[in-house]
TISEKE-80144 format. One line per 10 residues: their letters; for each residue x, y, z of C-alpha. Coordinates in steps of 0.001 Angstrom, whole numbers. Layout:
% residues N
a) X/Y/Z; ...
//
This chain:
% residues 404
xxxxxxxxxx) 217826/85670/36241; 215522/87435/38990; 212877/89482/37797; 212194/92567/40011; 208488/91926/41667; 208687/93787/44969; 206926/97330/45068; 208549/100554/45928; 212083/98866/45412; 211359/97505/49378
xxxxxxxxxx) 212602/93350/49165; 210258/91538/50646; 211896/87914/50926; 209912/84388/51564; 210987/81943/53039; 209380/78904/54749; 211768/76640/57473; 215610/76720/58961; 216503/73561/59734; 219877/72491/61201
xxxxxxxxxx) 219590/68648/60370; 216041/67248/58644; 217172/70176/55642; 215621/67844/52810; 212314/67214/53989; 209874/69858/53031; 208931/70307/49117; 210389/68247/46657; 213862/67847/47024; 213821/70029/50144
xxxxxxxxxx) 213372/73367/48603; 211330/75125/51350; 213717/74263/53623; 216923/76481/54218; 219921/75176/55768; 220440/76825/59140; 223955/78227/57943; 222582/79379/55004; 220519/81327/56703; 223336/82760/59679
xxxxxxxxxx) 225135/84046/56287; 222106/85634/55152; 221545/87629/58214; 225105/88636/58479; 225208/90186/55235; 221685/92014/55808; 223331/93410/58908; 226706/94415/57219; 224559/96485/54521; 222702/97925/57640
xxxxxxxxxx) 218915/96575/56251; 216386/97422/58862; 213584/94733/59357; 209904/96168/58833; 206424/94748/59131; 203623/94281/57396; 201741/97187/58376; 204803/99444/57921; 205139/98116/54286; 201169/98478/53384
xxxxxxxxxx) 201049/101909/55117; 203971/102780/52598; 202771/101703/49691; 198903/103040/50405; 199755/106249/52227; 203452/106591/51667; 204632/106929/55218; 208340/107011/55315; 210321/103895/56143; 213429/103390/57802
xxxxxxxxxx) 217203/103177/55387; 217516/100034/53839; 213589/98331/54472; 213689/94762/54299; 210209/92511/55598; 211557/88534/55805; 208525/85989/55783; 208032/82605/56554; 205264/80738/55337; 202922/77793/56810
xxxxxxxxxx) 204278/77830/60604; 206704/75681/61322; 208253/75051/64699; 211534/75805/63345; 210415/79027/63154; 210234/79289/66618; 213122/76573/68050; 215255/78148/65088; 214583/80959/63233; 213637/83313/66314
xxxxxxxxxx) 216546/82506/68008; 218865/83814/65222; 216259/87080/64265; 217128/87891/67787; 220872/87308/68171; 221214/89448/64504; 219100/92095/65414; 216329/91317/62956; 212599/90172/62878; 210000/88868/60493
xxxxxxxxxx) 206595/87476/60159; 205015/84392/60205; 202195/83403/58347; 200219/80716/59585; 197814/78312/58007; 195816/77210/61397; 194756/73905/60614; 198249/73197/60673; 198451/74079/64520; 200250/71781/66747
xxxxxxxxxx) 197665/69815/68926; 198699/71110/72062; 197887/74425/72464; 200158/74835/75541; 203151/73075/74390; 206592/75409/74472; 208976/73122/72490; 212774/74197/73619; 214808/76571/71356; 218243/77178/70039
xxxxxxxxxx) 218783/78833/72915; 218771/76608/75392; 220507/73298/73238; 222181/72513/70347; 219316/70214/68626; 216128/71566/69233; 213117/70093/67895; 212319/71101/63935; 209772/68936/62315; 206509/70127/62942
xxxxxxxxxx) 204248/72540/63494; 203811/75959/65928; 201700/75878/68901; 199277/78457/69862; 201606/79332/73347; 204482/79882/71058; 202543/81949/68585; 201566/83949/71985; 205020/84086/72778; 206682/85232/69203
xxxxxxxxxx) 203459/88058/68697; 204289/89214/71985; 208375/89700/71840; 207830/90848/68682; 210538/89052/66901; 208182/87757/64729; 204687/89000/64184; 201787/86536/63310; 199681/87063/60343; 196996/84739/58239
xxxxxxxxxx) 197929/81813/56097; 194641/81388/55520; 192460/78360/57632; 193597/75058/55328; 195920/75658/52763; 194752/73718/50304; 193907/72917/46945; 190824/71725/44495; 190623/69828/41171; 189911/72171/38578
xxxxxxxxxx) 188917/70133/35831; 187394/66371/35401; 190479/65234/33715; 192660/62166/34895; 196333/63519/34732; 197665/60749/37178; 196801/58276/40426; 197593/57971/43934; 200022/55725/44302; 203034/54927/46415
xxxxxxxxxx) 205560/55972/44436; 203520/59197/43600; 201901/60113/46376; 199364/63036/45901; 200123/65177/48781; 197333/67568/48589; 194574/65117/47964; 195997/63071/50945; 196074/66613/53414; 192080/66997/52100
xxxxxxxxxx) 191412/63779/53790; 193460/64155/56823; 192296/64517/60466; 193496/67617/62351; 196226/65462/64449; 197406/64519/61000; 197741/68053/59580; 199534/68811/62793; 202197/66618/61508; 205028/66782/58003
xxxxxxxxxx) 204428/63286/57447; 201058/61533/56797; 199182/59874/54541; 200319/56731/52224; 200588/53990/54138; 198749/55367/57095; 195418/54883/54831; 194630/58357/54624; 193703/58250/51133; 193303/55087/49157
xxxxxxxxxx) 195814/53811/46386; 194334/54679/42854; 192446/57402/43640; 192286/59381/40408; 194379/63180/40381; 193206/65747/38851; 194615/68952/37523; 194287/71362/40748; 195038/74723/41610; 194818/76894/44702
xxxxxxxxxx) 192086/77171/46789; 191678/80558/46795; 192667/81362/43147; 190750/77719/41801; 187621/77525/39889; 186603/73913/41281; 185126/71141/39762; 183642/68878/42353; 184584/64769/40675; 182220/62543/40483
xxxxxxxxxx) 182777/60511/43124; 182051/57068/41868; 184940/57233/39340; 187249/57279/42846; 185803/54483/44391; 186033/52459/41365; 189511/53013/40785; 190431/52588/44450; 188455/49037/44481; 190241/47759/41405
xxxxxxxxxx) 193679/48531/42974; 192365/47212/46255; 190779/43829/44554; 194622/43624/42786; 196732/43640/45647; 197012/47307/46867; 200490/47917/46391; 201325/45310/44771; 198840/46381/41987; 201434/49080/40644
xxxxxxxxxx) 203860/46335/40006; 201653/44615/37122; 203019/45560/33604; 199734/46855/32826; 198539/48756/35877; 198263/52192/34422; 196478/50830/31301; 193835/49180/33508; 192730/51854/35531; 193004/54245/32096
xxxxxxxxxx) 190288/52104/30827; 187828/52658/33511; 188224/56276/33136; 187841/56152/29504; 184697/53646/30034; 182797/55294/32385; 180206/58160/32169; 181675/60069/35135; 179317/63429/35854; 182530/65885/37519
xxxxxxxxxx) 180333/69316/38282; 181457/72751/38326; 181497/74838/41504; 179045/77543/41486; 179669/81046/41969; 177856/80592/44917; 179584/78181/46358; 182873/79322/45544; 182176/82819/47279; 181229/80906/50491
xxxxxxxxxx) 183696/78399/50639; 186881/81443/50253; 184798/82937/53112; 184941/80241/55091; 188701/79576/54741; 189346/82946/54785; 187568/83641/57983; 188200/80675/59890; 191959/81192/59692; 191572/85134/60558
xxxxxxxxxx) 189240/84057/63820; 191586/81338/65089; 194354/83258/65107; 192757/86326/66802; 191418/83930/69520; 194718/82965/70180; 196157/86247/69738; 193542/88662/71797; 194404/91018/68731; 193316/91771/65407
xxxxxxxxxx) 195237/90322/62699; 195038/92486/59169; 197455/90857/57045; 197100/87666/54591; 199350/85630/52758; 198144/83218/49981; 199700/79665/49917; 201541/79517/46494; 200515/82716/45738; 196969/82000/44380
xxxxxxxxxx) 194671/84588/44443; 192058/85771/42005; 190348/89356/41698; 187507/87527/43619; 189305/86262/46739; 191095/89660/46929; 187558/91406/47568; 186788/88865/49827; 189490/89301/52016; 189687/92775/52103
xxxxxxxxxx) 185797/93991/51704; 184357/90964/53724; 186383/89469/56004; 188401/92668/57250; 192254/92364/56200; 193913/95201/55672; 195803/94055/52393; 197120/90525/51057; 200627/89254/50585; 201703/87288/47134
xxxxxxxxxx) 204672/86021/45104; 206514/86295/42244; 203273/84971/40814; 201367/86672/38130; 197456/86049/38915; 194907/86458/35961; 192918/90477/36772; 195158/90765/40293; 197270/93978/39905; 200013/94339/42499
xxxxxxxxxx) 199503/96978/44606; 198535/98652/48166; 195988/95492/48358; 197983/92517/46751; 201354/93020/47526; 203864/90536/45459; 206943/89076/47527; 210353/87715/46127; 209937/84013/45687; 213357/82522/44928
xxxxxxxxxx) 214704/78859/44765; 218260/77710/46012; 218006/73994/45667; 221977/74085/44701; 223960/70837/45981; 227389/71569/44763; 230879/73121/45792; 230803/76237/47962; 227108/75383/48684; 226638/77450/51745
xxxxxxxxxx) 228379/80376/50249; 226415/80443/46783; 222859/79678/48587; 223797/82898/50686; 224871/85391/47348; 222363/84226/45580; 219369/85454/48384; 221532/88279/49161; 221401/89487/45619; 218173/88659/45586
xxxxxxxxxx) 217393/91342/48273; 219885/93820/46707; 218278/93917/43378; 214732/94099/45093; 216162/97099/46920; 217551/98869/43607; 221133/98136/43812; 222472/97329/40469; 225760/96095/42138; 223337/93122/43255
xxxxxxxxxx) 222490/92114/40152; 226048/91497/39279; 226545/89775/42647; 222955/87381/41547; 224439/86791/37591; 227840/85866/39102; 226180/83408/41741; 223777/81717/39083; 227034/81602/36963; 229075/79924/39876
xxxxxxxxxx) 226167/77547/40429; 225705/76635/36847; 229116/75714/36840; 229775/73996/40398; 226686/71475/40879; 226595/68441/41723; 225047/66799/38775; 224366/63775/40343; 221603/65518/42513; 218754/67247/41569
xxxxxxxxxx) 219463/71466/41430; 217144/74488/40947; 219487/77298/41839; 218775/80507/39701; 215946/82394/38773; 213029/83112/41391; 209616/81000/40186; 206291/80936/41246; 206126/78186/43936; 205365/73999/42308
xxxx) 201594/73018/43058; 203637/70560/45132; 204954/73409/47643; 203485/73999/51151
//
């Protein structure tokens, strides 16, 4: 079941991209995406319980000052930046009465700067796949449907530790080692990597963590290029068809003296700065505004990156999850969010997806009548799925290190 994480018994719900056709193409097995229906029923029944949307700086101004907020406080968030959040999901805030806030990780930024991608209202199938623009960002800040906030600058992650736990490959494709490699056209897009060469097969993957919470270790780099020349001088892809491909490239790993060196304190300071920073300055470029607010991808944060944020690089507070982070207590400046999955592919699917986020927000808010209504749709989906197809429906987790 849900545990309770939101502060003040205000929900604060996260969600990342409304799609009405490409709905299983973001995370694995399409979790961060949400069904465009799924989310119509979820606005309805925040309407019929009369939930007012909120902002950031109304939330953090309740929690640190307790200024009064409006009956039934809800803040909806959407994570990364897609363009669905603008040819979608502003559309529908709009029609419903609602808003919500974006953040945005700006190296993700579409190309274009001036490109204004049609919405849902003016056709049927708008664009989806892909990322915001800095017009449209202009556009959203300005209506005030949905604010923009920080994502931070890259949105990645870092090896933690020397250890071999896998290898690129094309049938497991390391998605975060490919996005360190990429270009900024290619971050600008869902799809890259693999066969586009953006990362060579057999490069080694190690156990990784995010950015802003991580302790690198920085590899040694000629254990890579080894790897990635024995799978190139075996074929490429072909090479992961031999019997004995993982054995081979285990035995260079376990051969080699390979010298992986931890970050500094130094350097790890500097480099949160950087990210940090970067991502708060683009945005207020684009903006003409300050921007106070911060969301951590995945919810990684550390007692260090929470000082940095707030002491050095100016936010007002930082957003979370459902994650717990080693010496970072929720509060005024680290403010947890409601992190919940609803990869259910079963009978009634629309209708349990919906209950189950709407109970979600009730129980946040203090109802106990929701939690009833969130047992009875884990029950229902427990009982209905498909089990043919992959399902996570239930409990709210701490994003996968595979989630955007």
């Amino acid at each position: 079941m849900h545990r309770r994480v939101c502060l003040g018994r205000v929900p604060i719900l996260t969600f990342h991209s409304v799609r009405r056709r490409h709905t299983e193409t973001l995370g694995p097995g399409g979790e961060l995406t949400l069904p465009e229906e799924v989310f119509v029923h979820i606005l309805r029944g925040l309407r019929r319980r009369r939930c007012t949307a909120v902002t950031c700086a109304e939330i953090h101004r309740h929690l640190a000052e307790g200024a009064p907020l409006p009956p039934r406080p809800i803040l909806l968030t959407f994570d990364d930046g897609y363009l669905d959040n603008w040819t979608i999901v502003a559309p529908l805030l709009r029609r419903h009465g609602l808003r919500g806030t974006v953040f945005v990780a700006t190296d993700f930024l579409h190309p274009e700067a001036d490109a204004v991608r049609p919405t849902l209202d003016e056709r049927s199938d708008p664009p989806e796949r892909g990322y915001l623009s800095a017009t449209e960002l202009r556009r959203l800040d300005a209506e005030g449907v949905l604010e923009i906030q920080s994502h931070t600058a890259g949105h990645g992650r870092l090896p933690i530790a020397g250890e071999v736990i896998d290898f690129h490959r094309p049938d497991a494709r390391c998605w975060w080692l490919e996005r360190s490699r990429c270009r900024p056209d290619q971050l600008a897009r869902e799809e890259f990597g693999g066969r586009d060469g953006v990362l060579p097969w057999g490069a080694p993957v190690h156990p990784s963590e995010w950015a802003s919470a991580a302790r690198a270790v920085v590899p040694d780099p000629a254990l890579a290029e080894r790897l990635c020349a024995a799978v190139a001088d075996g074929g490429g892809e072909a090479f992961f068809a031999l019997p004995d491909w993982r054995r081979r490239l285990e035995r260079i790993v376990a051969e080699g003296d390979w010298r992986h060196r931890p970050e500094r304190e130094d350097e790890r300071r500097a480099r949160i700065r950087a990210d940090l920073g970067r991502g708060k300055e683009t945005l207020e470029g684009i903006l003409g505004h300050p921007v106070d607010y911060l969301a951590w991808p995945g919810g990684g944060s550390s007692p260090v990156a929470v000082r940095i944020a707030i002491d050095e690089i100016g936010f007002r507070a930082t957003f979370g999850t459902d994650r717990v982070c080693a010496g970072v207590a929720p509060g005024p400046e680290a403010i947890p969010r409601a992190y919940f999955r609803q990869v259910y592919r079963g009978r009634a699917a629309q209708l349990l997806r919906a209950w189950h986020a709407l109970g979600v927000a009730g129980w946040e808010g203090g109802s106990p009548a929701a939690y009833l209504r969130l047992f009875a749709a884990n029950r229902l989906m427990g009982l209905l799925a498909d089990p043919s197809r992959p399902n996570r429906p239930g409990a709210a987790q701490s994003p996968r290190a595979e989630s955007t």
